[in-house]
C-alpha positions as CSV (number, residue, x, y, z in Angstrom):
1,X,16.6,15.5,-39.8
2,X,14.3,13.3,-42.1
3,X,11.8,10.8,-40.8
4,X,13.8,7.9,-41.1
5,X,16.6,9.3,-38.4
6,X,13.7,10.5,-36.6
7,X,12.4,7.1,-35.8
8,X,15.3,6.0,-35.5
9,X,16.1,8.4,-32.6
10,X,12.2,7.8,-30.9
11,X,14.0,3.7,-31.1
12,X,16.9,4.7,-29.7
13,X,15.6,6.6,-26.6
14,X,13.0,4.2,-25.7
15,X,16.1,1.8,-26.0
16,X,17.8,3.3,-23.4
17,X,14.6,3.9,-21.4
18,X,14.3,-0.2,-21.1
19,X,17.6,-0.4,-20.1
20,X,18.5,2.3,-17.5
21,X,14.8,0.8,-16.3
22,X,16.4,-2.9,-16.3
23,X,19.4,-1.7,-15.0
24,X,18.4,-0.3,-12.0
25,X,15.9,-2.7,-10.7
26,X,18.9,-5.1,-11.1
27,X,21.4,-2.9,-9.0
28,X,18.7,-2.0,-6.4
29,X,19.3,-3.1,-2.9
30,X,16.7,-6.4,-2.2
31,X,13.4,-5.1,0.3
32,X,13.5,-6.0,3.9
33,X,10.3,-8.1,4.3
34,X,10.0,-7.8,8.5
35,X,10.9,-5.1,10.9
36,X,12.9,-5.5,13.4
37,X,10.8,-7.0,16.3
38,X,11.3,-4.7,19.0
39,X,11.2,-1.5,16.8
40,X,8.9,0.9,18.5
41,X,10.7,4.2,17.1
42,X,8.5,7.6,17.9
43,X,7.2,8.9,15.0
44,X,7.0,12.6,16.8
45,X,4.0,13.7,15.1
46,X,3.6,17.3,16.5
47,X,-0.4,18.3,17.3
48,X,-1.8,21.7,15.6
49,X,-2.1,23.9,17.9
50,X,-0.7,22.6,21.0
51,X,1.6,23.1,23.6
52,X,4.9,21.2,23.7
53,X,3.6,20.2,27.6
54,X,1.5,17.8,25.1
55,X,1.4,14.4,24.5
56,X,3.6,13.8,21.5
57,X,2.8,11.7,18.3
58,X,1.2,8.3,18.1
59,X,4.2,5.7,19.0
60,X,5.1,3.9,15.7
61,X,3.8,0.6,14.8
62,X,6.4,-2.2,15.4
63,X,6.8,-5.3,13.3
64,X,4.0,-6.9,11.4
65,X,1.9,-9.2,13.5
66,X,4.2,-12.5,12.7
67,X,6.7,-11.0,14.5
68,X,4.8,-10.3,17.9
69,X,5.1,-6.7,18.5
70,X,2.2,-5.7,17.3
71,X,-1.2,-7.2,19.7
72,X,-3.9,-9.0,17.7
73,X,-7.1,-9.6,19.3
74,X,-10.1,-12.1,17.6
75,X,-11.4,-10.2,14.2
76,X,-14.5,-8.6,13.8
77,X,-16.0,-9.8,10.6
78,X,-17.9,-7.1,8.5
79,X,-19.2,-7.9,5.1
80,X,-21.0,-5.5,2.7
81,X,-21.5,-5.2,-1.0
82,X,-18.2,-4.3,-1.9
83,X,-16.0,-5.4,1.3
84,X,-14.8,-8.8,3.1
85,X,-13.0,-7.0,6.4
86,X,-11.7,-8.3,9.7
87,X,-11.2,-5.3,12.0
88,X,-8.7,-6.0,14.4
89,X,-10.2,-5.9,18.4
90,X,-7.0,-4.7,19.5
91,X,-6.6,-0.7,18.3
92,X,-10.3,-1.5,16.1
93,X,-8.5,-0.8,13.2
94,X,-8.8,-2.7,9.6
95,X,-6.6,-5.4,9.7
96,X,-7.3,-7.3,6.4
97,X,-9.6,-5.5,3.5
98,X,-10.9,-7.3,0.2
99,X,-12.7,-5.8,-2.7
100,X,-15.7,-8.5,-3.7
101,X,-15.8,-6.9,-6.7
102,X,-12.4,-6.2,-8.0
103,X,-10.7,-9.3,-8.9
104,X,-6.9,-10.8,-8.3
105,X,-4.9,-10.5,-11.6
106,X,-3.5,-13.9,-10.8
107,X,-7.3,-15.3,-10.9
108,X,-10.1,-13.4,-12.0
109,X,-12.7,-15.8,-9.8
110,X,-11.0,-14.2,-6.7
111,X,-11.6,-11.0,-5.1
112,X,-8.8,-9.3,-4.4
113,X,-7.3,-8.7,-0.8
114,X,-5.7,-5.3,-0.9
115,X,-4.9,-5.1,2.9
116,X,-3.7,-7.9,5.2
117,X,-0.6,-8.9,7.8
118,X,1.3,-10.2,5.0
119,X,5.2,-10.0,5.8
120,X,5.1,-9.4,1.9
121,X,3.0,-6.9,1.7
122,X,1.9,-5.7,4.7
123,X,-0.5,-3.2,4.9
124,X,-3.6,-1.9,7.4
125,X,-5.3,1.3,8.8
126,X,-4.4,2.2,12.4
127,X,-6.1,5.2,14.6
128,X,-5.7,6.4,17.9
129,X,-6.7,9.5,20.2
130,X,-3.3,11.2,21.8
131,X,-3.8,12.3,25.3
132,X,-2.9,11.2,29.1
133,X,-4.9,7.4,29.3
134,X,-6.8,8.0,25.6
135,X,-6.9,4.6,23.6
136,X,-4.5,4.3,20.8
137,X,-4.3,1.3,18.2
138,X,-2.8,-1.0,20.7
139,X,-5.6,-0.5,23.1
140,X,-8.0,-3.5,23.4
141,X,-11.8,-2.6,22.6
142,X,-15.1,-4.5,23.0
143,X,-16.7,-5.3,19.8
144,X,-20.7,-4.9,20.0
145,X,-20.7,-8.3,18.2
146,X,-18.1,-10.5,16.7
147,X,-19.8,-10.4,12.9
148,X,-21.8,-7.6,11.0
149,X,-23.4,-8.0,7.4
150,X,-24.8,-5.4,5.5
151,X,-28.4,-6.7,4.7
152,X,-30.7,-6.8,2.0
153,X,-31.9,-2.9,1.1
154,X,-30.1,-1.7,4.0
155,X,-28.0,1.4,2.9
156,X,-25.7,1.9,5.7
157,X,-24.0,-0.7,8.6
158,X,-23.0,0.6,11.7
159,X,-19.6,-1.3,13.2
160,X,-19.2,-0.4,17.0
161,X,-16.5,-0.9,19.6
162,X,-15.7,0.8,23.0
163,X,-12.7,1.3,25.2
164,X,-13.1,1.9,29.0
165,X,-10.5,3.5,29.9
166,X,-9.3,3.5,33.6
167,X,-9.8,7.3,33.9
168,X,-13.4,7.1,33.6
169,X,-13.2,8.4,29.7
170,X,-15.3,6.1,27.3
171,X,-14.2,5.9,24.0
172,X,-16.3,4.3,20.8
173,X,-14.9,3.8,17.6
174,X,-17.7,4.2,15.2
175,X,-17.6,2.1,10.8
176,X,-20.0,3.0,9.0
177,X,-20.3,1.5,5.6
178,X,-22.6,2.7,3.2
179,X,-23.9,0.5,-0.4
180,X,-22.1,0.7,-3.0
181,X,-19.6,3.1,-1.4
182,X,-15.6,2.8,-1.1
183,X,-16.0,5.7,1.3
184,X,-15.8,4.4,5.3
185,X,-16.7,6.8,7.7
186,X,-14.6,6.1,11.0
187,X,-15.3,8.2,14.0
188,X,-14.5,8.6,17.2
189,X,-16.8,9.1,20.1
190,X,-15.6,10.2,22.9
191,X,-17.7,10.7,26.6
192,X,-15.9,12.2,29.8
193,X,-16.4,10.8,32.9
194,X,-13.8,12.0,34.3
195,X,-13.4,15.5,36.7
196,X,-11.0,17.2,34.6
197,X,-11.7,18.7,31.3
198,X,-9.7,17.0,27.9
199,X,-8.4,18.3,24.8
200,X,-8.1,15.3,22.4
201,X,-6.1,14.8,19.0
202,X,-7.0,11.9,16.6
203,X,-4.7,10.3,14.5
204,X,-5.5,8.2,11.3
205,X,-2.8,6.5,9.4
206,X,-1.9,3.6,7.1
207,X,1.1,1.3,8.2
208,X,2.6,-0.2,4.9
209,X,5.9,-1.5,3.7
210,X,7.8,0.1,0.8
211,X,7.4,-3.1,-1.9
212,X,5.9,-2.7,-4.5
213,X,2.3,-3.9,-5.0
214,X,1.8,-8.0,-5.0
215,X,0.8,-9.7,-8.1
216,X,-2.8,-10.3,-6.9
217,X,-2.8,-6.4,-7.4
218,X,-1.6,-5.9,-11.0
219,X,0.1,-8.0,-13.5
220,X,3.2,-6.3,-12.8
221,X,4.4,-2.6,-11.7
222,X,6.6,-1.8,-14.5
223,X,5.0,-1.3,-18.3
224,X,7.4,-0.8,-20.6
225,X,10.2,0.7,-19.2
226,X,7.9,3.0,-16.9
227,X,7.6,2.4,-13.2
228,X,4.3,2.8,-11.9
229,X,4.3,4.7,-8.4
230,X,3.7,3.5,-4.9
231,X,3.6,5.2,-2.4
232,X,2.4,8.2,0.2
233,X,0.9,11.4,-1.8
234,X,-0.6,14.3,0.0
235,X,-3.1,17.1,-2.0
236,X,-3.9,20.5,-0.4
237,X,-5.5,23.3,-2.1
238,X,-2.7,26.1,-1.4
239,X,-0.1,22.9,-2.7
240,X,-2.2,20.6,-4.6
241,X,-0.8,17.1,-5.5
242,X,2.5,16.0,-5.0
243,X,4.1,12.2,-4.2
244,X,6.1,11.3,-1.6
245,X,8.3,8.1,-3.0
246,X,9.5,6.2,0.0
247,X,13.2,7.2,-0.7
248,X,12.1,10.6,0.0
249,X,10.3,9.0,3.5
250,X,13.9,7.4,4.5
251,X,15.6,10.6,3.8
252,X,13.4,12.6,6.3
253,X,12.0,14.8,3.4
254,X,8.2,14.5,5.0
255,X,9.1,14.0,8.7
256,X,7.6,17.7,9.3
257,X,3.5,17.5,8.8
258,X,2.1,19.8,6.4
259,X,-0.3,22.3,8.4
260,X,-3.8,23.2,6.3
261,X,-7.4,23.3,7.3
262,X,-8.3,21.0,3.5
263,X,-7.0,18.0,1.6
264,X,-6.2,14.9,2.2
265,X,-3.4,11.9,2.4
266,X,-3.4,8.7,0.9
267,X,-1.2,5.6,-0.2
268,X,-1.7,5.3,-4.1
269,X,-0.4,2.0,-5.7
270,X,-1.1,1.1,-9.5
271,X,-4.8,1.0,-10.1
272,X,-5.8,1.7,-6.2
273,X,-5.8,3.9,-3.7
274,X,-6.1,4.6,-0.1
275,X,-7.3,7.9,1.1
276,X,-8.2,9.7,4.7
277,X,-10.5,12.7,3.6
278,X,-10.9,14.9,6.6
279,X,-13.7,16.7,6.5
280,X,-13.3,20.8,4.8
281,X,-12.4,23.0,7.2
282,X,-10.9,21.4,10.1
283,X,-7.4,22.1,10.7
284,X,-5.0,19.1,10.2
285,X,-1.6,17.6,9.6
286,X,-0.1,15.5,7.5
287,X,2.8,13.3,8.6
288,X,4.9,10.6,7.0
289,X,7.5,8.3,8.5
290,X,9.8,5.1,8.6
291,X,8.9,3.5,11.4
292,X,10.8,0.3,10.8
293,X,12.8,-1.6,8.6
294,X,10.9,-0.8,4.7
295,X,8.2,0.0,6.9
296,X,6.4,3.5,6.7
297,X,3.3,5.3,8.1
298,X,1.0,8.1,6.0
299,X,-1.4,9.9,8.4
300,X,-3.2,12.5,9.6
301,X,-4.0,14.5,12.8
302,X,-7.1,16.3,14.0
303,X,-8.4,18.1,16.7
304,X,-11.6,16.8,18.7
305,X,-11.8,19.6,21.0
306,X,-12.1,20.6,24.6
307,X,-14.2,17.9,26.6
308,X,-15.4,19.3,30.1
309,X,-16.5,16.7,32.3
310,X,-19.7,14.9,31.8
311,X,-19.9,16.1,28.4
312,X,-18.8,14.5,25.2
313,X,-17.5,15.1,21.6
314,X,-16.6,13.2,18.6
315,X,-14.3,13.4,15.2
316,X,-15.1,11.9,11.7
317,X,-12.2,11.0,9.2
318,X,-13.6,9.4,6.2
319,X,-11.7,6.9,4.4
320,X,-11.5,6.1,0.8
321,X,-9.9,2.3,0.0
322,X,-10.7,1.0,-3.2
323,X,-10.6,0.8,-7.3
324,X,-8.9,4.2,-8.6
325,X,-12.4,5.3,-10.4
326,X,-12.4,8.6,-11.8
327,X,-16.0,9.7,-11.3
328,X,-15.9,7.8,-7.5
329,X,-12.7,9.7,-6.7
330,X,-14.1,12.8,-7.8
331,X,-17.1,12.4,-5.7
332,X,-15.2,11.0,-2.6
333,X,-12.8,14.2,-2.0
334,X,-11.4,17.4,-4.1
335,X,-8.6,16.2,-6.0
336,X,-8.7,12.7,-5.2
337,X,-9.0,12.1,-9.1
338,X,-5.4,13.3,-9.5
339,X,-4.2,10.2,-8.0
340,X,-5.0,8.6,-11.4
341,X,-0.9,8.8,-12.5
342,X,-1.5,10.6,-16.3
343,X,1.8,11.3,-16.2
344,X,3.4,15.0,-17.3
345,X,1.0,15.1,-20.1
346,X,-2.4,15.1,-17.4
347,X,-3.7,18.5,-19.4
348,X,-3.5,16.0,-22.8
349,X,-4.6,12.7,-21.1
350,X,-7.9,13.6,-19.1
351,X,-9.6,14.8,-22.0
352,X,-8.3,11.6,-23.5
353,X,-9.5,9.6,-21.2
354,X,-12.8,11.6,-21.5
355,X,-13.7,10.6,-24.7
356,X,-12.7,7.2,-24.4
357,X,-15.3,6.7,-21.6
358,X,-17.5,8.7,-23.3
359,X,-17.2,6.3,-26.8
360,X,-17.6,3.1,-24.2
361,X,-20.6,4.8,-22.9
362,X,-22.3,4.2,-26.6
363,X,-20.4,0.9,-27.4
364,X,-20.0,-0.9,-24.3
365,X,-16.5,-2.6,-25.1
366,X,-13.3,-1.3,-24.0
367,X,-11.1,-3.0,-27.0
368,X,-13.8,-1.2,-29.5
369,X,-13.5,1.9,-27.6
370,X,-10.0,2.3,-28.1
371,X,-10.2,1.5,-32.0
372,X,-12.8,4.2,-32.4
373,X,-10.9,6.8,-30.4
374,X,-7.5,5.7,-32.6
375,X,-9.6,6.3,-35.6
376,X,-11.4,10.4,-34.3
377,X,-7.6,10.8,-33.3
378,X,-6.2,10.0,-37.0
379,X,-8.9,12.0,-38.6
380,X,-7.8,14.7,-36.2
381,X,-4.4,14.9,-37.4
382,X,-4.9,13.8,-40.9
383,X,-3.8,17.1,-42.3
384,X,-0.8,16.7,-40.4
385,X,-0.2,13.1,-41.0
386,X,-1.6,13.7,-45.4
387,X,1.3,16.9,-45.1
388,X,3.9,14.3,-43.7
389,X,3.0,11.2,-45.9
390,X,3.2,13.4,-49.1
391,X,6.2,14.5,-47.8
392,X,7.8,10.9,-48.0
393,X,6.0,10.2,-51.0
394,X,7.7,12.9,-52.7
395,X,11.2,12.2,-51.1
396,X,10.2,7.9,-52.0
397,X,9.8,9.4,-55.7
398,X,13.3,11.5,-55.6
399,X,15.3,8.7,-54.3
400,X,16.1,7.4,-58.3
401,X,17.6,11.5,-58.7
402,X,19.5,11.1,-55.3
403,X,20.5,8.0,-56.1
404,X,22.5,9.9,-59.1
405,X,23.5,12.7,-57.4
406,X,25.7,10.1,-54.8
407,X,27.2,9.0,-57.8
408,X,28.1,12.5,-59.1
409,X,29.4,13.7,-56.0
410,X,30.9,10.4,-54.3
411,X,32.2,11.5,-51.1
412,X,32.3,15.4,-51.3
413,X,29.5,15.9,-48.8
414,X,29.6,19.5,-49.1
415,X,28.9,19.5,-52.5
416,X,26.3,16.4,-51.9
417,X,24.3,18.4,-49.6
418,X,24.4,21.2,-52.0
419,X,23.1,19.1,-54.9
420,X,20.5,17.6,-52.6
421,X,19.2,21.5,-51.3
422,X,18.8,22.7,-54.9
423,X,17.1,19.2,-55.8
424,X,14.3,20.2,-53.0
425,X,13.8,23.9,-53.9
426,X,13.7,22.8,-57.5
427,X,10.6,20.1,-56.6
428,X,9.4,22.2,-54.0
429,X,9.8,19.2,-51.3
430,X,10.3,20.4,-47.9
431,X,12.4,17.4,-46.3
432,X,11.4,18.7,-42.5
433,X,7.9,18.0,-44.1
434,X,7.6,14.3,-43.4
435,X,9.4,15.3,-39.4
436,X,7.7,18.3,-37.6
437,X,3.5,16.6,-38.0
438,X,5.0,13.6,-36.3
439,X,6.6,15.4,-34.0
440,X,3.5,17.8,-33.2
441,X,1.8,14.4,-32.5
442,X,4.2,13.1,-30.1
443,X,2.6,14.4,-26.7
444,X,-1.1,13.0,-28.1
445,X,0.7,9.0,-28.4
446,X,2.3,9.7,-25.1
447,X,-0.6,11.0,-22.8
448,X,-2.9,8.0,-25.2
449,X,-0.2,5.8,-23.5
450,X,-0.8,6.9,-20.0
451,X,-3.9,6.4,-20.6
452,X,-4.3,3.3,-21.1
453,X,-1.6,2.5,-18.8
454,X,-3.4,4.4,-16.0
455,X,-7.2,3.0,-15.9
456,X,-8.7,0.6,-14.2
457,X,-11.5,0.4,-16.4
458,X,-9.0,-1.6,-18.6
459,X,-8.1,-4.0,-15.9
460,X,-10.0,-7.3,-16.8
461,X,-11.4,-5.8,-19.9
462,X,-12.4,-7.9,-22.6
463,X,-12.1,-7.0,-26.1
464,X,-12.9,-10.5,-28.1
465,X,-11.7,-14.1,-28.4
466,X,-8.3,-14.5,-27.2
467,X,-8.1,-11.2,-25.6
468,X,-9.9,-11.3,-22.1
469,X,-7.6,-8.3,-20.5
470,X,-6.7,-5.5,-22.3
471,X,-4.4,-4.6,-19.2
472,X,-2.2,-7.9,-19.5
473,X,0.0,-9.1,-22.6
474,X,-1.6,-10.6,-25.3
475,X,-1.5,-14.5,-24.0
476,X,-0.9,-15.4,-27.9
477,X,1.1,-12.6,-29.1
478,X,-1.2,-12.0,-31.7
479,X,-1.6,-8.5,-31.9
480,X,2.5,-8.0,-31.2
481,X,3.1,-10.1,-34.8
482,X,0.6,-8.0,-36.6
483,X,2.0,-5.2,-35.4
484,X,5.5,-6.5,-36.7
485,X,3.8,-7.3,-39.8
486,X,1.7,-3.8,-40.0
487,X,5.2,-1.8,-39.3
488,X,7.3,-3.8,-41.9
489,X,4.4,-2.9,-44.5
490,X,4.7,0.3,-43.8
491,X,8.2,0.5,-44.0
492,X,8.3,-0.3,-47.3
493,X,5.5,2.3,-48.4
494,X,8.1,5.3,-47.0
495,X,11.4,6.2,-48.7
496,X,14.3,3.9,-48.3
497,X,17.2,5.6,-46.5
498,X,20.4,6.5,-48.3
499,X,22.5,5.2,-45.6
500,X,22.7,1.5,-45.5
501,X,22.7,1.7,-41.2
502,X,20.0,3.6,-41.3
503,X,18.2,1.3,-44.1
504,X,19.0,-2.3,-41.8
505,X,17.8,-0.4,-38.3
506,X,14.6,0.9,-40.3
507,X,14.3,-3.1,-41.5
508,X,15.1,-4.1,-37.8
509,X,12.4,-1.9,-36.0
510,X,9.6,-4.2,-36.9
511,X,11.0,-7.2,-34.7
512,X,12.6,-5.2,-32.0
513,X,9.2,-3.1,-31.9
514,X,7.4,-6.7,-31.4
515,X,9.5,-8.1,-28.9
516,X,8.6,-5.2,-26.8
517,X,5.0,-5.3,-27.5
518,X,5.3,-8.8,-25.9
519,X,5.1,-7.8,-22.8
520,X,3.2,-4.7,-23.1
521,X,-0.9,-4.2,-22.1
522,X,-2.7,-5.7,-25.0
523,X,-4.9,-2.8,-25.0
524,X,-1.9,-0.1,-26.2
525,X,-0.5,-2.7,-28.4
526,X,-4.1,-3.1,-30.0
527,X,-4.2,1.3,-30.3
528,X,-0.5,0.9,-31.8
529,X,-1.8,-2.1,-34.7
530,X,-5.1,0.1,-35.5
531,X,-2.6,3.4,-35.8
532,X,-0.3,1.5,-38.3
533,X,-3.3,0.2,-40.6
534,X,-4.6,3.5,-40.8
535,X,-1.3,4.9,-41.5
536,X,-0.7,2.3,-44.1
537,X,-4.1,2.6,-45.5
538,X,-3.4,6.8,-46.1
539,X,0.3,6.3,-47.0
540,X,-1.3,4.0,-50.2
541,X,-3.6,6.8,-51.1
542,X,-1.1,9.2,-50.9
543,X,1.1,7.3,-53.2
544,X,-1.7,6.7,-55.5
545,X,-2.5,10.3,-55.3
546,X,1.2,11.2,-56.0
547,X,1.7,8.5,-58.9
548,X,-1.7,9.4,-60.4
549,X,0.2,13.6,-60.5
550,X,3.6,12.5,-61.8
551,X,1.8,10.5,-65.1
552,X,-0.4,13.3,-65.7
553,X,2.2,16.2,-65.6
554,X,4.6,13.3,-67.6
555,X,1.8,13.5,-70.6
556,X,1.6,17.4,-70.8
């Protein structure tokens, strides 16, 4: 296979890629956007360690809140450094979330809400204790006050609400925020006053629907033919990462929780995450459910303990919600850096990645970054790439002695392909030569791809003048016409093919190439323009080099 059929085939398959992409969005069945009103389906969440004489699972959620099944009390406003909340007075749990510093991709002057009631995109925290008269998240609690704000060199808040229950058992449901943190610590407090001893489970969970993210989120879940994920994702240490897609959810897959004493669950989406982090060492189990029409539940379950009367206990489950930063999410839980999606190629991409951050570290600009780390990855391969550009150099200066040999042999292919063997052996031209470099290089474009596809960092990046996000299209389409441009000029510095189809797709490339790079992150299409002028500027050299050879040996 030469380089030309190569290509060719690379065009072809990402081709199909868009399509079967395209074609099944198109086909798929349209997203409930309410559940049904009444639903109040058991989720059946078994408790480690206990007796079936137990209490089952936390009751699932019905409907969002327009549709009355689920209480609302008044919010309790809390506002920190990097959070606009209302906590919900009826279960205490976070009802609507936004980031103060992350920024809506519709309008980057407002801060993105990544958790409301939105029959859209409905998504919240809910948490409960399980037990005989134990408040879940429909149990009405009194907020300490109706508004808290994280002051002026004050590193932690303190958000406190408390249940009475008719039993005698008093219940407070601790936030505590802490500066410059994504990391919520939610507890539970719990103080028997009653005369029998208790043996509490918590439950944390997030209640979401299955659509994909909203466009305040990101400009768009699909990149090129590739569907970014959303949905649950559980990490253990004995298991380590693995998704959960919702069609997985619907089919039951996770209705049995996952017993271990580490790890954690969380609902990832493009560029965010939400996590509950139990804390090491306490046993727990994971759960996932449909609890409604596209509406799903991702939790945990924990012990308290034994509770003799008079004395009291409590249970801490962190939360994570927030930007999916690498170093934060490495600090925030083992593992939780996996939920940055690097694709199949994750051994390739996080060193990647690495030195990217590492270059921005000394340059300060994203666009630059990714220009220098283009260039240390050419001078990387340039063996490779000087092998495989000599290669077509050579095969560019044997076309005229092909050319004949068609005309000698016509249509015997046989004794073309003959002809055409000896021709090589004779100049010692290896025509895999120009193939198997560009093939070695292959998994390096695609984990640079995920990449760039996969960090936040990138979201709202500038690079300079016209480009103010290197995670959205160019708004110009600048860089896609150089790029059409760069590829035709390259084009012409390799080899024409033999075959005239081969010769009008390899002429075609350059504007089908472009009309993809429309719509792709301006931030891979800049990696893709700076990898063709580099490749154009070595291909020249190399067809100096070659020229400068051929006149030389012509004079001896």
């Amino acid at each position: 296979m030469d380089t030309q059929r190569l290509i060719a085939l690379v065009v072809f398959s990402f081709s199909a890629l868009l399509l079967w992409d395209a074609w099944q969005k198109h086909n798929a069945p349209p997203h409930a956007v309410t559940a049904a009103a009444t639903s109040t389906v058991p989720t059946g969440v078994p408790v480690p360690g206990v007796a079936a004489t137990n209490p089952p699972g936390p009751a699932a959620p019905g409907a969002p809140a327009a549709s009355g099944s689920t209480p609302v009390g008044a919010p309790v406003k809390v506002q920190t450094d990097l959070f606009d909340i209302e906590i919900n007075s009826v279960g205490g749990d976070i009802r609507r979330l936004t980031l103060r510093k992350v920024f809506s991709a519709q309008d980057r002057t407002l801060p993105l809400t990544l958790m409301e009631p939105d029959p859209q995109h409905f998504f919240a925290t809910q948490s409960g204790l399980l037990g005989d008269g134990l408040p879940t998240h429909k149990t009405p609690y009194e907020p300490q006050s109706p508004s808290y704000v994280l002051g002026d060199g004050q590193e932690s808040l303190d958000v406190r609400l408390v249940a009475h229950m008719p039993d005698g058992v008093e219940v407070v449901k601790r936030y505590r925020f802490h500066r410059g943190s994504y990391r919520i610590d939610v507890a539970y407090e719990v103080t028997n006053k009653s005369g029998k001893a208790i043996a509490p489970f918590a439950y944390f969970q997030f209640l979401r629907d299955g659509n994909p993210p909203g466009p305040q989120a990101a400009q768009t879940s699909h990149f090129g033919g590739v569907s970014t994920f959303t949905g649950p994702a559980i990490y253990t240490e004995e298991s380590k990462f693995h998704k959960v897609p919702f069609s997985d959810v619907d089919k039951g897959k996770q209705s049995s929780p996952t017993k271990a004493k580490d790890g954690w669950i969380a609902i990832v989406q493009h560029y965010f995450v939400s996590a509950w982090l139990p804390k090491p060492g306490v046993d727990r189990e994971f759960f996932t459910n449909k609890v409604g029409d596209n509406l799903y539940t991702a939790g945990v379950v924990v012990p308290v303990g034994t509770i003799a009367p008079g004395a009291s206990a409590s249970v801490d489950v962190p939360v994570y919600i927030g930007p999916q930063e690498k170093d934060r999410l490495a600090r925030a839980a083992p593992g939780l850096n996996l939920v940055v999606d690097y694709g199949w190629l994750y051994i390739i991409a996080a060193p990647l990645f690495w030195l990217l951050k590492t270059i921005h570290g000394f340059v300060g600009n994203w666009g630059w970054s990714i220009i220098l780390l283009t260039i240390i990855i050419k001078l990387t391969f340039y063996p490779l790439n000087a092998k495989a550009g000599r290669s077509m150099a050579q095969m560019k200066v044997l076309a005229p002695k092909m050319e004949k040999l068609k005309e000698l042999y016509g249509d015997d292919r046989q004794k073309l392909n003959q002809a055409m063997m000896e021709l090589y052996r004779t100049e010692k031209i290896n025509p895999l030569g120009g193939c198997l470099p560009i093939v070695v290089q292959i998994p390096v474009f695609i984990s640079l791809y995920w990449v760039l596809l996969a960090s936040i960092e990138l979201r709202h990046a500038p690079w300079l003048g016209w480009i103010h996000d290197l995670s959205a299209p160019d708004p110009y389409f600048v860089l896609p016409v150089i790029y059409a441009i760069s590829m035709f000029v390259q084009t012409r510095l390799n080899p024409q093919p033999a075959d005239p189809v081969q010769a009008k797709v390899m002429m075609f490339m350059p504007v089908m190439f472009s009309i993809f790079f429309l719509f792709f992150p301006s931030g891979l299409v800049l990696y893709w323009v700076v990898q063709n002028m580099l490749s154009i500027l070595q291909q020249w050299h190399i067809n100096r080099t070659l020229a400068a050879e051929a006149k030389a040996k012509a004079r001896r």
